[in-house]
PDB file of N, H, CA, C and O in Angstrom:
ATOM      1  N   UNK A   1      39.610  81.253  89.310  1.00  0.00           N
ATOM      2  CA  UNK A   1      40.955  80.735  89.335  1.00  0.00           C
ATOM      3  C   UNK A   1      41.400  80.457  87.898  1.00  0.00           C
ATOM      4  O   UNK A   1      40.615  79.851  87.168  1.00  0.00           O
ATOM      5  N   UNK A   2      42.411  80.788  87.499  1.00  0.00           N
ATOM      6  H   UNK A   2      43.048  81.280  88.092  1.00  0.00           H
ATOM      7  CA  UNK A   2      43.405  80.503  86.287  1.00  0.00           C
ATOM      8  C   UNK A   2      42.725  78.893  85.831  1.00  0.00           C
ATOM      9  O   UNK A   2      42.181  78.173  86.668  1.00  0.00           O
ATOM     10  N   UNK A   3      42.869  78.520  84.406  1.00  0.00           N
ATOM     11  H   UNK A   3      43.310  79.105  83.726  1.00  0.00           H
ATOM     12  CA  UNK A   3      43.437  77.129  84.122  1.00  0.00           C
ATOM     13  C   UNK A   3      44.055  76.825  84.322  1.00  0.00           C
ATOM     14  O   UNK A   3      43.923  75.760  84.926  1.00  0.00           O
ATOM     15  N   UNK A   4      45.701  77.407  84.061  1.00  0.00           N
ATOM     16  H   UNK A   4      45.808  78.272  83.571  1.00  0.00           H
ATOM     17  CA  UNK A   4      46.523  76.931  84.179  1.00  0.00           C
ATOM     18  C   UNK A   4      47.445  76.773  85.190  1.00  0.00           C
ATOM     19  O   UNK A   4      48.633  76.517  84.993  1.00  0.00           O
ATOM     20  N   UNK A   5      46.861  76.938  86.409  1.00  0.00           N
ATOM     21  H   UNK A   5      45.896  77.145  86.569  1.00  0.00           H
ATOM     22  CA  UNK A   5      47.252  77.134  87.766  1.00  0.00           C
ATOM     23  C   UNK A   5      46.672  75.900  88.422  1.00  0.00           C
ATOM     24  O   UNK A   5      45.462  75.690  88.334  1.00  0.00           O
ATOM     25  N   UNK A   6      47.279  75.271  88.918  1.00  0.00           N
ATOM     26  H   UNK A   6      48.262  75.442  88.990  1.00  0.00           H
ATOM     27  CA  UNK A   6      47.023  73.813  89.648  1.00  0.00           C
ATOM     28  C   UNK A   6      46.430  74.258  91.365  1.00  0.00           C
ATOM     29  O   UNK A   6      47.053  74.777  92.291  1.00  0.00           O
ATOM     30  N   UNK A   7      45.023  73.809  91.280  1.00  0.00           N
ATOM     31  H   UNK A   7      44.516  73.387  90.528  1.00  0.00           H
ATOM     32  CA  UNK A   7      44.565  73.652  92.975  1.00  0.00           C
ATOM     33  C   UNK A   7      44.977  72.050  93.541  1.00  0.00           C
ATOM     34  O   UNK A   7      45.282  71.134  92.777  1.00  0.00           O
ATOM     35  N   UNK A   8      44.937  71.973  94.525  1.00  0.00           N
ATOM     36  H   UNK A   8      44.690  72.717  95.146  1.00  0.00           H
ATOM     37  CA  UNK A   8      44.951  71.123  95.616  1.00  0.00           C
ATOM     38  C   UNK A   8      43.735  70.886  96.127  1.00  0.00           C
ATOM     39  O   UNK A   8      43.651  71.512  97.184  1.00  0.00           O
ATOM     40  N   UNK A   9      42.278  70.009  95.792  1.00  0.00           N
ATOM     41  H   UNK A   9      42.346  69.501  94.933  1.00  0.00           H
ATOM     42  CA  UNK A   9      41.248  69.978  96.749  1.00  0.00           C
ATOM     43  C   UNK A   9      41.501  69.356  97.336  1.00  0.00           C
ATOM     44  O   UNK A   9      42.481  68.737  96.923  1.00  0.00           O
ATOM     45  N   UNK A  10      40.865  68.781  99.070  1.00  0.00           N
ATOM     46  H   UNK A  10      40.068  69.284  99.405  1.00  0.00           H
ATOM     47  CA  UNK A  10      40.955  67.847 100.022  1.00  0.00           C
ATOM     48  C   UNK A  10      40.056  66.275  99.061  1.00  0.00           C
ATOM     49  O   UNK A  10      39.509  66.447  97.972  1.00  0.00           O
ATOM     50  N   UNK A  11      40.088  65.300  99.558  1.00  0.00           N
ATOM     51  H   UNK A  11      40.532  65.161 100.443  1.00  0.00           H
ATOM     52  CA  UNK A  11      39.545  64.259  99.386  1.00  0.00           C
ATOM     53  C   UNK A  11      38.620  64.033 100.090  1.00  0.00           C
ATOM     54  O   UNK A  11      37.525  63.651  99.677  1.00  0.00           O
ATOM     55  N   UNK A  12      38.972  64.273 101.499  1.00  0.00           N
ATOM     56  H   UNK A  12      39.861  64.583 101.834  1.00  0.00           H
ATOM     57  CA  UNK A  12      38.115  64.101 102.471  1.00  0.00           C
ATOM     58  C   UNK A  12      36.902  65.251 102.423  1.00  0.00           C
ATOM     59  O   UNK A  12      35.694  65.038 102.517  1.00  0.00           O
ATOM     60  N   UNK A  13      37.652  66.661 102.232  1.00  0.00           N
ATOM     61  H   UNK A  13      38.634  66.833 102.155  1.00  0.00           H
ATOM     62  CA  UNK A  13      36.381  67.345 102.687  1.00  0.00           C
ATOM     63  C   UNK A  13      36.530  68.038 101.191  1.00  0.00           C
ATOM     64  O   UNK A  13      37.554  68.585 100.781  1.00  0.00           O
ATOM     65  N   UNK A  14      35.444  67.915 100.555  1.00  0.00           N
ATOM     66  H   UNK A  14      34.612  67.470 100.887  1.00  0.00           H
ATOM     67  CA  UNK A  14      34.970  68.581  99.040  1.00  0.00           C
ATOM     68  C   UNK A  14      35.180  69.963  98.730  1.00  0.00           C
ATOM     69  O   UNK A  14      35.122  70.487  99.842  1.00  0.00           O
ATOM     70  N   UNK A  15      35.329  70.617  98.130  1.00  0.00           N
ATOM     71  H   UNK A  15      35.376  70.191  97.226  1.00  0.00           H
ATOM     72  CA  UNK A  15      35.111  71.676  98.212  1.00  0.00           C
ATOM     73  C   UNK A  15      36.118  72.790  99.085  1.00  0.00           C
ATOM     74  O   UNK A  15      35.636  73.860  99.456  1.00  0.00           O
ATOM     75  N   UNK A  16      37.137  72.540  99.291  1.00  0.00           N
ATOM     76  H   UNK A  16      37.529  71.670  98.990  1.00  0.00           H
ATOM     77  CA  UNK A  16      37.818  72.760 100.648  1.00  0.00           C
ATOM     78  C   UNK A  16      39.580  72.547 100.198  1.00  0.00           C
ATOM     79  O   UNK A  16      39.999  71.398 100.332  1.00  0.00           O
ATOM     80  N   UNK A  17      40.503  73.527  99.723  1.00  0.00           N
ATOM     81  H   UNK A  17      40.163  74.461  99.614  1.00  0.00           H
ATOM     82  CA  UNK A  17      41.624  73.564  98.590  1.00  0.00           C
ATOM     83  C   UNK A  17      42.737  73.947  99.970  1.00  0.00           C
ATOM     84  O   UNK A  17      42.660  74.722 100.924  1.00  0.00           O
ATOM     85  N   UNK A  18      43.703  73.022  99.522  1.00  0.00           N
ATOM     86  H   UNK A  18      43.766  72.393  98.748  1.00  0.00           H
ATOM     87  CA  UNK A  18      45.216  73.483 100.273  1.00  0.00           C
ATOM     88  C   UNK A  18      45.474  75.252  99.893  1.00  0.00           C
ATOM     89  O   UNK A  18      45.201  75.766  98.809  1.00  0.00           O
ATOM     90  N   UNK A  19      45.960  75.844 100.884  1.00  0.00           N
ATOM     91  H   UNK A  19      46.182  75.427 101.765  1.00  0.00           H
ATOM     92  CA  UNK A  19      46.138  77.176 100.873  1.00  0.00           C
ATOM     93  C   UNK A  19      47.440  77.589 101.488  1.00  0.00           C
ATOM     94  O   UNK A  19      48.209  76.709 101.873  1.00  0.00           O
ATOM     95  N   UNK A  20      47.668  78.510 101.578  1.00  0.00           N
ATOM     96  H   UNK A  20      47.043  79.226 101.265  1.00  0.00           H
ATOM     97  CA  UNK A  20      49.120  78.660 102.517  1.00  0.00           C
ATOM     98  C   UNK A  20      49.124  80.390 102.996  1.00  0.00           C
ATOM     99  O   UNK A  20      49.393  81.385 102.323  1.00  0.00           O
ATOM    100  N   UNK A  21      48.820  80.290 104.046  1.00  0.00           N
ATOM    101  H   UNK A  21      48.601  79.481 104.592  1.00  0.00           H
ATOM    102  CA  UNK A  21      48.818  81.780 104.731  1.00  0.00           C
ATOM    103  C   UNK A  21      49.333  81.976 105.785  1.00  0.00           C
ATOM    104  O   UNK A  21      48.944  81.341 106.764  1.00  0.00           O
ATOM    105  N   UNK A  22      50.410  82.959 105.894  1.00  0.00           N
ATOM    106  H   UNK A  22      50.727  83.475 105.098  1.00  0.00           H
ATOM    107  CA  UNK A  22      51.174  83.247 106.934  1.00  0.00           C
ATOM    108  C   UNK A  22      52.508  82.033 107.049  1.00  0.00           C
ATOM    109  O   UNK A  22      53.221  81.942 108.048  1.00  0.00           O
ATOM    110  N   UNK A  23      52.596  81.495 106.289  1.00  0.00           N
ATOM    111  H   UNK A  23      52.016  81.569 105.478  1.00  0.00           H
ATOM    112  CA  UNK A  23      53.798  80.612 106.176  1.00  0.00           C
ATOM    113  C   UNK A  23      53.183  79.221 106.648  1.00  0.00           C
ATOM    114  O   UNK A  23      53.919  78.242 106.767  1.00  0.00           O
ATOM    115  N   UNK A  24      52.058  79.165 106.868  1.00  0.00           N
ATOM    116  H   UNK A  24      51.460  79.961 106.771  1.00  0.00           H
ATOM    117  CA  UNK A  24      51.373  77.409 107.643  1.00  0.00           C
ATOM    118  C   UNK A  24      50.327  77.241 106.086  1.00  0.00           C
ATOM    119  O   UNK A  24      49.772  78.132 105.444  1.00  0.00           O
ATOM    120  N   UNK A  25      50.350  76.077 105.900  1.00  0.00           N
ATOM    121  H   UNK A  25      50.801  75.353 106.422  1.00  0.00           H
ATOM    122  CA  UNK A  25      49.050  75.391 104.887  1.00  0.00           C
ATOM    123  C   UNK A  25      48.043  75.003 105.666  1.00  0.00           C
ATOM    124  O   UNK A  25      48.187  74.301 106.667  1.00  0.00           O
ATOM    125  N   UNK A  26      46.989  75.436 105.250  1.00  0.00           N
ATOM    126  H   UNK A  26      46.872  76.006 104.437  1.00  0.00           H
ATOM    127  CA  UNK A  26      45.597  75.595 105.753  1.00  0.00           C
ATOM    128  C   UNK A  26      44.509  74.458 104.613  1.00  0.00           C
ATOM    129  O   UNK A  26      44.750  74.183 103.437  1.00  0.00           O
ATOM    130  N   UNK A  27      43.533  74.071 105.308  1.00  0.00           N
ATOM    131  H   UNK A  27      43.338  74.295 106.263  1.00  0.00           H
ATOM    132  CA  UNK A  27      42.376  73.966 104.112  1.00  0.00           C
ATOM    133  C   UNK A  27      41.336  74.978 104.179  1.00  0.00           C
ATOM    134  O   UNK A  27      40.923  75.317 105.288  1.00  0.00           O
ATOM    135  N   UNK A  28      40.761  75.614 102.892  1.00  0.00           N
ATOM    136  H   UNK A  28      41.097  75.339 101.991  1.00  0.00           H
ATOM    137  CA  UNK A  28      39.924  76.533 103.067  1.00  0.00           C
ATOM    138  C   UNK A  28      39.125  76.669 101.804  1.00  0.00           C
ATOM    139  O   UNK A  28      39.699  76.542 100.722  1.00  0.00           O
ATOM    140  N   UNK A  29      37.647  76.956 101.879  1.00  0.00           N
ATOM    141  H   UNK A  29      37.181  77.060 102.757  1.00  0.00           H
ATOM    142  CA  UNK A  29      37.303  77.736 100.666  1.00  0.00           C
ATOM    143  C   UNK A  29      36.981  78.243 100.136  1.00  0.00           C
ATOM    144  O   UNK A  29      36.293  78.012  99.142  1.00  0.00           O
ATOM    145  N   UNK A  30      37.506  79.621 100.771  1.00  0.00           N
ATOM    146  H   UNK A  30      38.065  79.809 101.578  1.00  0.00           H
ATOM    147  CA  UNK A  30      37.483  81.060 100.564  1.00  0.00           C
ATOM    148  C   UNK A  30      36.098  81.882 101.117  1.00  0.00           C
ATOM    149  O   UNK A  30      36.101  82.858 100.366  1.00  0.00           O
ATOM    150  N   UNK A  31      35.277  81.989 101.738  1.00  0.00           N
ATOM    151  H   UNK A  31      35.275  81.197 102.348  1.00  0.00           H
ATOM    152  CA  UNK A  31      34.428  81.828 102.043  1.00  0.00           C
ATOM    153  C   UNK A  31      34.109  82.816 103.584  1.00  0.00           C
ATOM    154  O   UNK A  31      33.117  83.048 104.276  1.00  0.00           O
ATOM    155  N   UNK A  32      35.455  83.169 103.609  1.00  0.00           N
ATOM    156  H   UNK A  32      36.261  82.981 103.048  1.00  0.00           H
ATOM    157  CA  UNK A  32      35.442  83.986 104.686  1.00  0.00           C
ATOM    158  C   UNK A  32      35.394  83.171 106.515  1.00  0.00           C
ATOM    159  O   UNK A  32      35.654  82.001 106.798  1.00  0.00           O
ATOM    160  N   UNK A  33      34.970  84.300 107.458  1.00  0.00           N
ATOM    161  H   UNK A  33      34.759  85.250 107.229  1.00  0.00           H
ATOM    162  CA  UNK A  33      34.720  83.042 108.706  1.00  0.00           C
ATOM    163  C   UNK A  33      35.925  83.590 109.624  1.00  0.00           C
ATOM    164  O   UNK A  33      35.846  84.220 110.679  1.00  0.00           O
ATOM    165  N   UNK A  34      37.129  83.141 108.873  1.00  0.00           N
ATOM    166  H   UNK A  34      37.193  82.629 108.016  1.00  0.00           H
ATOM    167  CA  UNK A  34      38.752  83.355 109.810  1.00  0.00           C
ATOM    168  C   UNK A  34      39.474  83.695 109.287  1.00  0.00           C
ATOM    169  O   UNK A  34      39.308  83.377 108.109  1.00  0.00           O
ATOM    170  N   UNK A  35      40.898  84.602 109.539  1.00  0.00           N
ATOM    171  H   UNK A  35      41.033  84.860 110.496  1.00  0.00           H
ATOM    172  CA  UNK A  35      41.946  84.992 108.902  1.00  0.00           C
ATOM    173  C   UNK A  35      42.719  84.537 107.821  1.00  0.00           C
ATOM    174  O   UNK A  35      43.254  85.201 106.933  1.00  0.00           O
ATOM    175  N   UNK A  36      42.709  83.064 108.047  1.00  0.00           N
ATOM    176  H   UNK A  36      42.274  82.525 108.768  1.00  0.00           H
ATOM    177  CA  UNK A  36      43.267  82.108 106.858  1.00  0.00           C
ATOM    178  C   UNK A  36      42.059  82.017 105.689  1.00  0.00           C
ATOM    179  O   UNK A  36      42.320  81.498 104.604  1.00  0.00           O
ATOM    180  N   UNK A  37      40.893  82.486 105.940  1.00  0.00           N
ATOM    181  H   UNK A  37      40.680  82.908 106.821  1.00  0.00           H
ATOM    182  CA  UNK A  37      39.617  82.118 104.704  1.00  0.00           C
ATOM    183  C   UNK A  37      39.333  83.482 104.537  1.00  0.00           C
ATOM    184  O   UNK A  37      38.237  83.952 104.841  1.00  0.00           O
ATOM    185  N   UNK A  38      40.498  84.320 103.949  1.00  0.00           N
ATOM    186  H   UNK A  38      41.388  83.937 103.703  1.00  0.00           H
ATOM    187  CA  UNK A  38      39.910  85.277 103.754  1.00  0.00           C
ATOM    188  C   UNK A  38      39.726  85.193 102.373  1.00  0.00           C
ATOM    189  O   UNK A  38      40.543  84.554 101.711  1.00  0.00           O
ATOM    190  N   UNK A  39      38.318  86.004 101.581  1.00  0.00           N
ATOM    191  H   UNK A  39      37.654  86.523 102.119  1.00  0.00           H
ATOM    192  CA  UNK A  39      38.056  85.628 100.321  1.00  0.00           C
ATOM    193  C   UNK A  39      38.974  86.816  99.228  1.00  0.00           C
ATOM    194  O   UNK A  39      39.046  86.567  98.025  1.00  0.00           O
ATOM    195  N   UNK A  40      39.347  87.537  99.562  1.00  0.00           N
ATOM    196  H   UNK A  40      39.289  87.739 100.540  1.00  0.00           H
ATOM    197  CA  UNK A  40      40.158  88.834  98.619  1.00  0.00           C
ATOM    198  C   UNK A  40      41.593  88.176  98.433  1.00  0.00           C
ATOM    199  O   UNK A  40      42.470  88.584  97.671  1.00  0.00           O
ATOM    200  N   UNK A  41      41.648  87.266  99.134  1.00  0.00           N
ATOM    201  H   UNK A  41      40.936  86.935  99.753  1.00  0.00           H
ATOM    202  CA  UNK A  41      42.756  86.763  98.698  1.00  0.00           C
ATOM    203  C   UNK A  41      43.143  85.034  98.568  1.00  0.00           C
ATOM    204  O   UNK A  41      44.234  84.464  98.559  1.00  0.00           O
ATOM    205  N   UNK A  42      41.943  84.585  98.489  1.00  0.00           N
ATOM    206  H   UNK A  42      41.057  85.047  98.497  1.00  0.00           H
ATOM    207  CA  UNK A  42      41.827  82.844  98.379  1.00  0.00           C
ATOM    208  C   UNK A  42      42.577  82.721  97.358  1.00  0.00           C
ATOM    209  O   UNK A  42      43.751  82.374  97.488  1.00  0.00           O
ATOM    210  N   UNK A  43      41.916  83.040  95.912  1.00  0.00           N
ATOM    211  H   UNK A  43      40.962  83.322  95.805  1.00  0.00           H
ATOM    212  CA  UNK A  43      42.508  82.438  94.717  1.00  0.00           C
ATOM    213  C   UNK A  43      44.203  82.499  94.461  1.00  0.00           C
ATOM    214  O   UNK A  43      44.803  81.537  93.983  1.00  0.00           O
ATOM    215  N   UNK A  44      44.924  83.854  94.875  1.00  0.00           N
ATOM    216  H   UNK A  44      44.436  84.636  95.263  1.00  0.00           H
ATOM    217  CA  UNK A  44      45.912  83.916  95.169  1.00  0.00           C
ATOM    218  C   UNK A  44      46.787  82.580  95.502  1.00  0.00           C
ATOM    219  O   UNK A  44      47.530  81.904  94.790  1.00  0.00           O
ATOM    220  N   UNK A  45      46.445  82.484  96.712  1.00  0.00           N
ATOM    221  H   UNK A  45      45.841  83.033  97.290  1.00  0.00           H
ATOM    222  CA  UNK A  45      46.830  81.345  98.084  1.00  0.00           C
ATOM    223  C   UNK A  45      46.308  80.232  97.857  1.00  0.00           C
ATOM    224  O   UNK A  45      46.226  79.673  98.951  1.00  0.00           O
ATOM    225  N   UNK A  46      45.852  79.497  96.965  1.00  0.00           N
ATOM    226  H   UNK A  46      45.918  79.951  96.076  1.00  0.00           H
ATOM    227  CA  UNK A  46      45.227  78.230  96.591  1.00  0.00           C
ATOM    228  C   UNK A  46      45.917  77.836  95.379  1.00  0.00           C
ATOM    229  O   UNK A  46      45.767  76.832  94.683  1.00  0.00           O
ATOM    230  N   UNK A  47      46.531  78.606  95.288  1.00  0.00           N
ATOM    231  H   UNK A  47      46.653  79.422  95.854  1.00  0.00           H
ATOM    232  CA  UNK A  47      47.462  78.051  93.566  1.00  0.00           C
ATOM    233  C   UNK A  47      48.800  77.730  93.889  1.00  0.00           C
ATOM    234  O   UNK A  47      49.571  78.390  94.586  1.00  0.00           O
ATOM    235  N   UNK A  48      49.097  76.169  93.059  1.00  0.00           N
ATOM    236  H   UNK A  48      48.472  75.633  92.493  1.00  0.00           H
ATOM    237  CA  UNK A  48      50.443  76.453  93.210  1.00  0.00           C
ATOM    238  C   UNK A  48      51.157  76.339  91.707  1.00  0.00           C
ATOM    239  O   UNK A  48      50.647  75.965  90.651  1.00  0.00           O
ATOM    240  N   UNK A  49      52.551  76.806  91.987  1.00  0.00           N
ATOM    241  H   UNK A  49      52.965  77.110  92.846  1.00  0.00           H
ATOM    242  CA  UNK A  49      53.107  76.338  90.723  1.00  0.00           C
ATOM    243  C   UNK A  49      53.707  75.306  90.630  1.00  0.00           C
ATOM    244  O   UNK A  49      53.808  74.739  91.718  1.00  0.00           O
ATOM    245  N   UNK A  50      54.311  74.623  89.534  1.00  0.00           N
ATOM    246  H   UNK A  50      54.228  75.084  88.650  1.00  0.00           H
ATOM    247  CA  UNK A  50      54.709  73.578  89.898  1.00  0.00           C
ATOM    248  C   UNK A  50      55.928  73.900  89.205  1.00  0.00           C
ATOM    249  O   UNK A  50      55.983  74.644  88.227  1.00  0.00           O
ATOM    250  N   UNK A  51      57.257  73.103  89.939  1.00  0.00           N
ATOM    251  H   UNK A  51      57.212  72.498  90.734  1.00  0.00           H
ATOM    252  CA  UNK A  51      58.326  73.413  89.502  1.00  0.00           C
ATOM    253  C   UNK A  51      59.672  72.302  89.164  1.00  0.00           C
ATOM    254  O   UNK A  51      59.383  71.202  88.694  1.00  0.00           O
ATOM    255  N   UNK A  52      60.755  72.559  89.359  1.00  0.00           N
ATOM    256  H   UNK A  52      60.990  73.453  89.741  1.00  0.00           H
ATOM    257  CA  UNK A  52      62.101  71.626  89.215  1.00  0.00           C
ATOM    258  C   UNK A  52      61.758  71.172  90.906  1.00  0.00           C
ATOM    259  O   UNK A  52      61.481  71.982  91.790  1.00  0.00           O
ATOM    260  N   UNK A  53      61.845  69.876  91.053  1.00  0.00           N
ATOM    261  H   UNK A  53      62.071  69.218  90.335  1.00  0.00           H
ATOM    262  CA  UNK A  53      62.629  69.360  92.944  1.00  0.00           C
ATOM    263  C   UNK A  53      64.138  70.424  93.037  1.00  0.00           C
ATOM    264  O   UNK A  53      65.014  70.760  92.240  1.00  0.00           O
ATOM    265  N   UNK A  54      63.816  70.697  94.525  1.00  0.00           N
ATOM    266  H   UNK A  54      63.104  70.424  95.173  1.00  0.00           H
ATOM    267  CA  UNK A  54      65.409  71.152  94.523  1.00  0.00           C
ATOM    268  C   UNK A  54      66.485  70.769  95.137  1.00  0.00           C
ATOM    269  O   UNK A  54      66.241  70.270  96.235  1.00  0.00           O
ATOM    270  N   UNK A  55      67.656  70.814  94.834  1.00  0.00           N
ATOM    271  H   UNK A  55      67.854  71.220  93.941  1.00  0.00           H
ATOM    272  CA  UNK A  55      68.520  69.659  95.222  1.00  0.00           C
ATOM    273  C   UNK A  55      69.327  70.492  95.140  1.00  0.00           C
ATOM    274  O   UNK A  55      69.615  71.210  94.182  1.00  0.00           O
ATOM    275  N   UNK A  56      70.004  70.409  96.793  1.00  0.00           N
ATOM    276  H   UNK A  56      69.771  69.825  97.571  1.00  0.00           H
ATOM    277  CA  UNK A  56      71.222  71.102  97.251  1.00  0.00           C
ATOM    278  C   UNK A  56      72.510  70.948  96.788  1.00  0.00           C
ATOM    279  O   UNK A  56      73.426  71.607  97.280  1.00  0.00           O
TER     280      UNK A  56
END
């Protein structure tokens, strides 16, 4: 994963990063198993950017 790309880990469960697949946020980590943990595309889907709030 990038530096400069911000993950999300859980608190509760270690090891285990907010993701977003198929339009729902998932926890996962990458690791394969189920559709949402798929590993060819974890690092992708575990990053976010961070941006302006947006205001209508």
């Amino acid at each position: 994963m990038p530096e400069s790309t911000p993950t999300k880990e859980s608190y509760n469960y270690r090891g285990k990063y907010l993701r977003h697949y198929n339009s729902e946020v998932w926890l996962s980590n990458g690791t394969g198993g189920a559709a949402y943990d798929n590993p060819a595309l974890w690092a992708a889907d575990s990053t976010w950017n961070i941006t302006s709030p947006w205001a209508p």
